[in-house]
Structures are given as C-alpha cells and as structure tokens.
N, C-alpha and C positions, 0 to 999 in steps of 0.2 A: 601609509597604513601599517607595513611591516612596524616600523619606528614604536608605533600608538599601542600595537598591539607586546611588543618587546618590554615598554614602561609599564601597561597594568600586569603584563608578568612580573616585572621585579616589585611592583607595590604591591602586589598581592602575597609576593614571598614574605617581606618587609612585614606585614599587616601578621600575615599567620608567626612570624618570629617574635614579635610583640607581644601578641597574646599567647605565647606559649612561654614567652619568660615571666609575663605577669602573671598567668597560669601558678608555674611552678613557686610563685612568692609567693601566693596565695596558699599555695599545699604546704610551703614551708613555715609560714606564718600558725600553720594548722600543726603542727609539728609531726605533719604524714611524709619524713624525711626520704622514703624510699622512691616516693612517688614524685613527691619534688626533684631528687636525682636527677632519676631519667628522662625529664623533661628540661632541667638543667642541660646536662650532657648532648641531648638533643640539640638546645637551642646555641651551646660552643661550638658545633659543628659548623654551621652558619657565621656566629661570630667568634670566631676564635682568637681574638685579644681582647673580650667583652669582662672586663676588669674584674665588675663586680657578681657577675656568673661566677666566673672562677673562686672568689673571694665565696660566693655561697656553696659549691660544693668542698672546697677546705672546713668551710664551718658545718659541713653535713657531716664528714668524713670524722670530723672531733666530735659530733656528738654520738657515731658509730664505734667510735675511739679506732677510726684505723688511722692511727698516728704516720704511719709513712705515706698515704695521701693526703691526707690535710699539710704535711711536712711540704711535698709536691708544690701542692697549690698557693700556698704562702709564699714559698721561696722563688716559684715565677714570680708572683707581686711585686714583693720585696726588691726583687733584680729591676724591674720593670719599673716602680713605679721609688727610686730609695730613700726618698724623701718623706714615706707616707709614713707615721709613726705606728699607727694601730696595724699594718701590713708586717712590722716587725715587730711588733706586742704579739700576734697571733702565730706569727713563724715560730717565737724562743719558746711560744705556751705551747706549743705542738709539740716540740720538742723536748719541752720538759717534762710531759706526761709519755712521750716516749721514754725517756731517760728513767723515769719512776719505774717503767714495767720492765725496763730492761735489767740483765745481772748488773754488780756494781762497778765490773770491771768496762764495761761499756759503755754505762750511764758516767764515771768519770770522763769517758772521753767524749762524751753532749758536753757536758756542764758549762765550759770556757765559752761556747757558742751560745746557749740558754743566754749566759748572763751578758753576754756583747749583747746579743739583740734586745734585751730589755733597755738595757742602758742606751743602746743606740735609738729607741723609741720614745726613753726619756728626756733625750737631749734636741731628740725632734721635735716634741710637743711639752711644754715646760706646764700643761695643763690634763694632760691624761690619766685621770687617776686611774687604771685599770692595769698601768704600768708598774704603779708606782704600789699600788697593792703586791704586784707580783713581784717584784723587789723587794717587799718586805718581806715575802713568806720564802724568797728563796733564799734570804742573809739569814734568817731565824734554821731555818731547816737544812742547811747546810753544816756538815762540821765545820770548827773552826780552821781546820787543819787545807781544807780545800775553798776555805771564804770563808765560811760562814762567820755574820758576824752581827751582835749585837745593836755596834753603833752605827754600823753601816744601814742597819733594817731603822734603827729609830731616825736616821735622817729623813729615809724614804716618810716613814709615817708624821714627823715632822712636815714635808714638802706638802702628805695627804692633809695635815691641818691645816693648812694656808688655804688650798684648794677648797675643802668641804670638812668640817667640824665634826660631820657625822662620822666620816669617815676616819679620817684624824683618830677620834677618841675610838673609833673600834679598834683600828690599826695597832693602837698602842695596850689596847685590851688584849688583843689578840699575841702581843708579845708577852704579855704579863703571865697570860694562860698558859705561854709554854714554858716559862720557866715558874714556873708553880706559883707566881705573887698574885695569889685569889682576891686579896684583899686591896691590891692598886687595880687587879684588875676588875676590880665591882667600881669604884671610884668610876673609873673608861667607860664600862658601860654602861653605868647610872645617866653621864654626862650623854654619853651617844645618844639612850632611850628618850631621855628629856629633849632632846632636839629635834630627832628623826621621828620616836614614837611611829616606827611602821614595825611591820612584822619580822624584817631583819634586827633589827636591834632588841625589839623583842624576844627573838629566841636566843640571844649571844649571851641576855641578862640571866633568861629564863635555864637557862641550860646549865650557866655558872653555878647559880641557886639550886639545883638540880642534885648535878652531879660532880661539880665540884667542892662548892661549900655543903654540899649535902641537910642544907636546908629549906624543906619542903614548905613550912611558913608563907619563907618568903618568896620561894615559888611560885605557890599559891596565891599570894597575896598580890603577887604581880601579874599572875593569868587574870586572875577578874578584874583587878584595874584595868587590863589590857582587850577583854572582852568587851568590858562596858564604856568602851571610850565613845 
C-alpha cells in the first residue's frame, strides 16, 4: 500500500512538472518572457540537466539582453552537450552582443572566443545557415587589423548560396551595403526578392531604394507590387 501510494506521489509530481514546462512554452511562445522565466526556473529545479529548459531561459535572457546569463546557459550546453552546433551558434551570439556593449578594450578580449565558437558550429553542422550568416557579419564588421575580412565573409555567404539562394543573395547584398556598392547590391537583392518575395527581402530591396539609392520611384514602385502580391 505504502509502495502504490509513494508512485501516485512521484506521477503526480511528474504530471505537474509537465504541464508547468508546457505552461511556460506556451507563455514563451506568447512572448510574455517574464512569466515564462519563472515557470522555466521553477520547472529546473525539478529537472536540473533538462537541456532544453535551460536552452530556453538562455534564449529569454538574450532577449532581455542580459548577456552574462544567456552566456551562463549556453556555456553549460555547449560543455554538456559539444557536439550540438546551434548550442555553440548561441553561446558566440551571446557573447558577441556582450562584446558589442562592452568598452573595446574588452570586447577585443571576447572576439577570438566569438569567432572559435562560430566556426566551431560551422564545422558541426555543414548545413546551419544561422551560423553561417553570423560569420558573415562578423568578417564584414570586424577590422581588418583583428579579422575582419572580406573574403573570409563572401566564403561564408558563398556556403549560404549552396544552402538557400534567398539567403546567399541577401548575404552578399548585405556585404555590398556595407561597403557602399548600391548598385551590385540592388542586383542581391532583386535576385533574393524574386525568390523569396516575403517580407524580409522585401524590406532589404525596399530600404536600399529608400535610403540608400534614395530613390522613392522605385521604392514606391516596389511597395505596391509588394502589397498587391
């Protein structure tokens, strides 16, 4: 009797740990990230190696931008689990939006770490574009004096062409934009829009036309195509 009665305790525990992580995915899906949390943190307490808990208060913590927990919680993964590619995509992105707010005497010493764990995510998963974007913008945005570097970033968005087209032609859009070639980079994202035609390539054409070529025309001209699709 004791025995019968000991199991509907633990399934009953079991049962309420359930629905209060299904709970908090549902709050988090809602994007009421506060309230997600603390049902999150609740339900680690319970299971505390519960992977993808932890994996969701990292990704709360990024979008509260408190970069040294989200850093936290990636980096148990990462240890944990070092195979997983996107575990080390999310560790370097933590850290690099650390490394952005911090002075530059500091953010030099992330940098070499950022870019291991990119590339260590890249060589994980030869299919991740989320990586392989984030290697683009950090060869482009880097000096060249500590990386940064051109050809280094058009391999990556080479890799994003093989992978997705849409992507590809943004990637390499998005290179053109920063070094001011407006005009290859309308070609990119003419090529993207005509593929993708959703509201991300939309706005990359729409914004060119805009505020770079500063021509409202064709701006114009592409919003109402873009409305009336």
């Amino acid at each position: 009797m004791k025995f019968i009665q000991i199991f509907l305790l633990l399934l009953s525990l079991s049962v309420f740990s359930q629905s209060t992580f299904e709970l908090a995915e549902k709050l988090y899906g809602q994007k009421k990230f506060n309230e997600a949390e603390k049902l999150f943190s609740e339900y680690l307490k319970s299971q505390p190696n519960h992977a993808k808990t932890i994996e969701y208060l990292g990704d709360i913590a990024g979008h509260q931008k408190k970069w040294d927990v989200a850093i936290t919680n990636y980096k148990r993964l990462k240890i944990s689990y070092p195979k997983n590619a996107n575990y080390w995509y999310k560790y370097g992105g933590a850290l690099g939006m650390k490394a952005k707010e911090s002075n530059k005497f500091k953010a030099l010493g992330m940098i070499d770490e950022v870019e291991k764990s990119f590339l260590t995510a890249a060589k994980l998963n030869s299919k991740h574009i989320e990586t392989r974007w984030a290697l683009v913008m950090l060869y482009i945005e880097l000096p060249a004096i500590i990386g940064g570097s051109e050809k280094k970033a058009q391999k990556y968005a080479d890799e994003l062409m093989t992978l997705s087209k849409v992507d590809g032609y943004l990637a390499k859009g998005y290179i053109d934009v920063y070094f001011s070639r407006y005009a290859k980079a309308e070609i990119h994202y003419k090529k993207a829009h005509e593929i993708g035609n959703s509201k991300t390539t939309f706005e990359k054409l729409y914004d060119l036309y805009l505020n770079k070529l500063k021509d409202k025309a064709k701006a114009n001209k592409l919003k109402e195509q873009f409305e009336n699709k």
